[in-house]
N, C-alpha and C positions, 0 to 999 in steps of 0.2 A: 504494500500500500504506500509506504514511505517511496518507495523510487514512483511509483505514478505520479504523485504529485511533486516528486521533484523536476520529472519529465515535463510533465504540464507548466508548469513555474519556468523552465529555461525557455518550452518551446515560446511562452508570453512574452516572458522578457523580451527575447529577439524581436518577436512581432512589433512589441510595443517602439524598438528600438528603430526596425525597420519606417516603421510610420513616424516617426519621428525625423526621416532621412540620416540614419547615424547605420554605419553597416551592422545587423545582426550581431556575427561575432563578436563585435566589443562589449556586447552583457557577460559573453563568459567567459570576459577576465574581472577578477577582481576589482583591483585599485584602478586600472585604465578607465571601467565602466564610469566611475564614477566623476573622473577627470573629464570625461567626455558629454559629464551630464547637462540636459538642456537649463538644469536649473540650479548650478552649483553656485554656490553662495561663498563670497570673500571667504581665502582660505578655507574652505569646506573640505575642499578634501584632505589637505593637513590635519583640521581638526579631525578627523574621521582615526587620529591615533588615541586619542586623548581618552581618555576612562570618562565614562558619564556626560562628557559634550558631547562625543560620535551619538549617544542618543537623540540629544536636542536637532543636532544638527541633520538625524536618519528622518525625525520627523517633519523637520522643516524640507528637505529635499522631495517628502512623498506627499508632501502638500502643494508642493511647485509642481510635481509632476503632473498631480491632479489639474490644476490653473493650469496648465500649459496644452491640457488636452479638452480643455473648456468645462473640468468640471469644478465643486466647489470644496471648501475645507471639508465637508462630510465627509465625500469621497475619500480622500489626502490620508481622513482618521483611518479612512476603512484599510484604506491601504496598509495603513501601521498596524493595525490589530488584525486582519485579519487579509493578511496576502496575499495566501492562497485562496482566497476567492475574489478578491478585488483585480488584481493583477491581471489574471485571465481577462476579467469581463473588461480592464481597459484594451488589453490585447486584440482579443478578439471579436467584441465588440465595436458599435460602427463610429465611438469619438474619433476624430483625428484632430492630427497636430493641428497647435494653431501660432508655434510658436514658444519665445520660451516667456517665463510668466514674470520675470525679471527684470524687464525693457533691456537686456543686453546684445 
């Protein structure tokens, strides 16, 4: 059960990455994925070392990700609590980019 939805979760990621215009492959790297994000935030991915800011900072990026595919903080939360099922339904699902949510 655990590898399905580890499957499902890469296969989204990509998607999500691909509609973003960013090539698939770069969700399955780690540290790159997030260098490459539409919505990274000063120093964001440095802090992403830090004990307890990578938190702050995990939720503030899947709230951008959210705004970036036109939807709203609800979304963003759901993304953080529950990604395995939000993730997908951004993926797969008919949002598309709009942009990054940052004005950058």
């Amino acid at each position: 059960m655990g590898l399905l939805v580890a499957v499902i979760m890469i296969a989204a990621m990509w998607k999500i990455f691909t509609k973003a215009g960013q090539p698939g492959w770069a969700s399955l790297i780690p540290i790159y994925n997030i260098s490459r994000s539409w919505a990274d935030p000063p120093g964001g991915s440095s802090c992403c070392f830090i004990p307890f800011v990578n938190f702050i900072i995990g939720i503030i990026l899947c709230i951008d990700l959210a705004k970036s595919f036109g939807q709203g903080v609800g979304f963003g939360l759901g993304l953080v609590f529950l990604s395995f099922i939000f993730y997908p339904i951004l993926g797969f699902g008919s949002a598309q980019y709009q942009g990054p949510s940052t004005g950058r």
